[in-house]
Every structure is written in structure tokens, then in C-alpha cells.
N, CA, C and O of each residue as an XYZ file, in Angstrom:
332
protein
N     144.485     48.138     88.535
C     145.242     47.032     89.064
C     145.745     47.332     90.479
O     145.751     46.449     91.337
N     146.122     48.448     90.697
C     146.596     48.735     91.809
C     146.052     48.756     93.305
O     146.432     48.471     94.441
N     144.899     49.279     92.618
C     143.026     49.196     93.413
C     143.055     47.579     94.233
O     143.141     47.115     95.370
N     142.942     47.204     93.049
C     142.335     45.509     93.260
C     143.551     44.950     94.273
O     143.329     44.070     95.105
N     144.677     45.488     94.118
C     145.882     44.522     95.508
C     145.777     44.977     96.456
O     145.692     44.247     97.444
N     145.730     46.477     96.598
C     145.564     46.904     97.907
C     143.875     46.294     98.043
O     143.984     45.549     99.016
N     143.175     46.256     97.829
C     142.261     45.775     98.364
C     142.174     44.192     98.887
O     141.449     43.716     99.761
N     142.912     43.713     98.259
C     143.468     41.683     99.052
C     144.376     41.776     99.725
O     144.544     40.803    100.460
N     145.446     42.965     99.852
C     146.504     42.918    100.808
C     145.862     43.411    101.936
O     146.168     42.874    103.000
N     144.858     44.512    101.958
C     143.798     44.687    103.233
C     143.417     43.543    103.823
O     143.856     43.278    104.942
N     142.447     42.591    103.099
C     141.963     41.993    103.722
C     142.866     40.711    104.028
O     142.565     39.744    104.728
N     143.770     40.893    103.492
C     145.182     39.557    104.068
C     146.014     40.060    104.906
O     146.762     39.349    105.578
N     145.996     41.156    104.966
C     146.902     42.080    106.571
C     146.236     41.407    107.665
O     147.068     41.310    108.568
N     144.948     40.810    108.077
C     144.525     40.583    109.197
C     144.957     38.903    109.240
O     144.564     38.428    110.306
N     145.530     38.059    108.531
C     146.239     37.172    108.592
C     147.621     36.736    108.718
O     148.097     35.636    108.999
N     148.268     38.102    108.386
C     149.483     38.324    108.045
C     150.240     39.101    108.874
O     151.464     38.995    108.948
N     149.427     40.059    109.653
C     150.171     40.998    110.825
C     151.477     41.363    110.559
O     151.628     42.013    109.525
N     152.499     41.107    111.242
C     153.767     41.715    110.443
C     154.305     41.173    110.130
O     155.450     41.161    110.580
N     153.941     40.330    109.159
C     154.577     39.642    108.206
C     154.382     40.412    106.507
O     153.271     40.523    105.989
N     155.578     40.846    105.879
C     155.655     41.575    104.732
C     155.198     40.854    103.392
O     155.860     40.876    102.355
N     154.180     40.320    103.525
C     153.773     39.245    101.803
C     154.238     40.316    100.481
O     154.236     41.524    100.247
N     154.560     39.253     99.920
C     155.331     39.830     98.408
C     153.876     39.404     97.684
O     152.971     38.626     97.985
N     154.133     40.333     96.559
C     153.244     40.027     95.509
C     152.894     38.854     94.707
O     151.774     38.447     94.398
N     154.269     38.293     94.371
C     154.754     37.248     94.289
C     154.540     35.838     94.814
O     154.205     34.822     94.206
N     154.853     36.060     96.271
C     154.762     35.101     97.356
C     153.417     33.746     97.503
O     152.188     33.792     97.473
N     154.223     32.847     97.633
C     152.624     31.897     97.741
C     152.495     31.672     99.110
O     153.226     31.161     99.958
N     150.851     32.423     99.124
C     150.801     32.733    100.783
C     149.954     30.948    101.414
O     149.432     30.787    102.517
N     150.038     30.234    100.671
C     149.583     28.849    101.059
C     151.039     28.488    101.365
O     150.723     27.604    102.161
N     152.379     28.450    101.382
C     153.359     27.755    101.490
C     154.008     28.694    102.787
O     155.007     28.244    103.349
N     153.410     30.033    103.263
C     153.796     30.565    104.656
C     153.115     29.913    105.687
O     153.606     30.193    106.781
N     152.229     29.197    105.740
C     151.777     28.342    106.570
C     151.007     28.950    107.366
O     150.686     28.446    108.442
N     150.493     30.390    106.881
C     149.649     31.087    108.197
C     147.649     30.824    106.976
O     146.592     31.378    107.280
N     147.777     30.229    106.214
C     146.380     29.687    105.181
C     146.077     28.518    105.702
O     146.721     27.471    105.641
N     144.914     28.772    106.297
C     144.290     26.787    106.151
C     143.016     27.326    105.277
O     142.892     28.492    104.903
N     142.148     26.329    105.036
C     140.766     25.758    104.362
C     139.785     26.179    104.323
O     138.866     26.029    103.518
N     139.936     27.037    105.636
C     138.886     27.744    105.938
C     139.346     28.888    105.434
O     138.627     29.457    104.613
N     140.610     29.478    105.793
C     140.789     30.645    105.186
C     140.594     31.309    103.869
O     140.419     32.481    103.537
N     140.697     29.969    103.107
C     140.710     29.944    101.362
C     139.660     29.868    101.097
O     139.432     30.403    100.012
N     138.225     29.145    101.892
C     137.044     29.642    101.578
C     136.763     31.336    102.127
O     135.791     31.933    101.664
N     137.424     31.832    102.844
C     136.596     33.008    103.359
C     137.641     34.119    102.107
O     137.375     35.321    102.111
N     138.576     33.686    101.289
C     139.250     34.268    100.631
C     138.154     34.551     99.504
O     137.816     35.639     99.037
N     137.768     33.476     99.248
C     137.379     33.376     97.853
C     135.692     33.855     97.980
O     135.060     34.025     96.937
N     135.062     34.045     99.250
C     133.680     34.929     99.391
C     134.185     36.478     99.626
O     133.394     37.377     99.911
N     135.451     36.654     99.486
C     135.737     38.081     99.718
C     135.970     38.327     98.253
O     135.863     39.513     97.941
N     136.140     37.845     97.689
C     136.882     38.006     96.544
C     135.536     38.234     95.656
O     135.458     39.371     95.192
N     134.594     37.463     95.377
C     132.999     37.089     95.024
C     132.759     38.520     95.564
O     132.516     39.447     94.792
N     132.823     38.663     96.763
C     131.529     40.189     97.524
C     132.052     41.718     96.925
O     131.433     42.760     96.711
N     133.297     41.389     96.784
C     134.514     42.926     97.428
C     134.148     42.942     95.627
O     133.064     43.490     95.427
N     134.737     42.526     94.521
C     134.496     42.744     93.139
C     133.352     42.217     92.757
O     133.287     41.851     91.584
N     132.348     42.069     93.498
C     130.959     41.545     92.388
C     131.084     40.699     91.692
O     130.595     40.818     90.569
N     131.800     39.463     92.052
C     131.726     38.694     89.916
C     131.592     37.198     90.843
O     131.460     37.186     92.067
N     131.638     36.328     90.227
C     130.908     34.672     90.452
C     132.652     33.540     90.586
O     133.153     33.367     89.475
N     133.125     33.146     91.288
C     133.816     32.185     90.910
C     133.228     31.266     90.173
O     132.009     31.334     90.014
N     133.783     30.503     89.737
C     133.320     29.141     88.813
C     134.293     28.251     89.686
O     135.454     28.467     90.034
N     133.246     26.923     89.989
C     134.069     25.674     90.464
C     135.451     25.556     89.098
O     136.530     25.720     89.667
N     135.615     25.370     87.843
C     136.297     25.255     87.338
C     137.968     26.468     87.821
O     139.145     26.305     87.499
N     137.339     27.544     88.638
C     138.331     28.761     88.994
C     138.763     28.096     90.177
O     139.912     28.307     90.565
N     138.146     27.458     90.699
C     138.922     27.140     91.876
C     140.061     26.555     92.089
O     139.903     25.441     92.588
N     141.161     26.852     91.914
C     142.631     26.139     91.569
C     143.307     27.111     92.116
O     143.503     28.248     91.686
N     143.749     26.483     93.342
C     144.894     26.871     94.304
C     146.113     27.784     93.301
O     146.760     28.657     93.881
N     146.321     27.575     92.084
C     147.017     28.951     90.998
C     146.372     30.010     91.049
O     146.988     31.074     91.108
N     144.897     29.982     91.038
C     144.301     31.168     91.063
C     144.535     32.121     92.358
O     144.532     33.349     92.265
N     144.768     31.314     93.760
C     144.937     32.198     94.639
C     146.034     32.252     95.420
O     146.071     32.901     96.465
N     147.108     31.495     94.907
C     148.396     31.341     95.224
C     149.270     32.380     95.842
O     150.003     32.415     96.830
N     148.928     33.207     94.905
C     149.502     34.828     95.092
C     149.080     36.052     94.989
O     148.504     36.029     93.902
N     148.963     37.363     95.501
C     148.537     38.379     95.211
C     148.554     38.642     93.792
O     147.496     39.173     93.450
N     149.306     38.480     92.905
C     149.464     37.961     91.729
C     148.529     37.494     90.691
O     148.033     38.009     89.689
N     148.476     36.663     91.108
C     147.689     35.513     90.400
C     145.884     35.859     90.633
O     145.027     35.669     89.770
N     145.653     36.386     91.991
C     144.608     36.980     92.177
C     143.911     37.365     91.785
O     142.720     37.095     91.632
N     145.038     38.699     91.332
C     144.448     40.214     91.117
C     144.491     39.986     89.215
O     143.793     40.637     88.438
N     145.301     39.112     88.892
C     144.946     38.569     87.527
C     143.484     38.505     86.661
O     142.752     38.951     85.778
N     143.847     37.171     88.146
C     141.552     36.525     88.175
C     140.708     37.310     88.102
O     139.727     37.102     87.389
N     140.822     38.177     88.655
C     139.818     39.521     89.080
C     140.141     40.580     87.990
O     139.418     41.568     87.863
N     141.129     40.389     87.276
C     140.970     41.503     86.085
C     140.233     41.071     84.988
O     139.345     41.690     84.402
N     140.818     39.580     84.676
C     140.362     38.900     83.603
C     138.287     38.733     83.725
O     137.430     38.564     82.858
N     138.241     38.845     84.788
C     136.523     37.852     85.173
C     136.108     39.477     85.057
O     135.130     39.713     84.348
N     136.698     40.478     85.623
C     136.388     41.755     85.420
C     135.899     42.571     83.888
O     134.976     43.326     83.584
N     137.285     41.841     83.017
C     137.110     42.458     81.787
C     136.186     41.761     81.210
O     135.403     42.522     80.642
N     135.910     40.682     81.090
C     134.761     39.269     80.593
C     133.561     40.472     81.122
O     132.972     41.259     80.381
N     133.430     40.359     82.422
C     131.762     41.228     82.677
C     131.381     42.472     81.658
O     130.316     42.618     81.058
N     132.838     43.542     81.619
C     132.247     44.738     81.421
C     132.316     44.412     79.781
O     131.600     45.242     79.221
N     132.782     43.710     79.034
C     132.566     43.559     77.919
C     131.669     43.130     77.096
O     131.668     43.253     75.872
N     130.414     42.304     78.182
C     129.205     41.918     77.813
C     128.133     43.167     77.603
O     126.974     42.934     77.260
């Protein structure tokens, strides 16, 4: 688990500069996320862990927060290796 945040807080440091995001935090309501960003979120997210979004995953809950994220990515994680 720990793996998987530092690895989205990496690639959200270059949006975030010094700004301190909480784990917590919904980084769509800091106002530094547009549309584009949330697509290039969600091909990092696809490349960096190997696994498939599903149009049905796509729900602004899923990427709301570092949180909620690193959730997605455990759950779609444990689904793979259990097959």
C-alpha cells in the first residue's frame, strides 16, 4: 500500500509543486485538476500498475483522492493476482 501512494504522489508532485496534498484531500476541489489531467491520471494509473480501467471505474470517487486511488489499485490488483 505504501508503494502504490508514493508512486501517485510522484507523479502528482509535478502538479502540485509545493503544495502539501493530504491523503485524504480531493485534489479535483484544489483547483490545480482539469480534464485533461484526469485523463493523463488515469493512463498513468493503467501503465504504472498494469491493470485495465473499466468505463464503469471511471467515477470521479475513484480518483478523488490519494485514497480512494490507491484503494482502486489494490482492489483491481487483488482481482488480477487471484485469477
Amino acid at each position: 500500500m505504501k508503494e502504490i501512494k508514493k508512486k501517485i504522489y510522484s507523479f502528482l508532485s509535478g502538479h502540485f509543486s509545493d503544495y502539501q496534498l493530504k491523503e485524504d484531500e480531493d485534489i479535483f476541489a484544489t483547483g490545480f485538476i482539469n480534464s485533461m489531467f484526469a485523463m493523463q491520471l488515469v493512463l498513468f494509473i493503467e501503465k504504472e500498475f498494469q491493470l485495465t480501467i473499466r468505463d464503469e471505474e471511471l467515477d470521479f470517487e475513484n480518483f478523488r483522492t490519494v485514497n480512494a486511488m490507491t484503494r482502486l489499485i489494490e482492489n483491481k490488483v487483488s482481482v488480477t493476482t487471484s485469477h
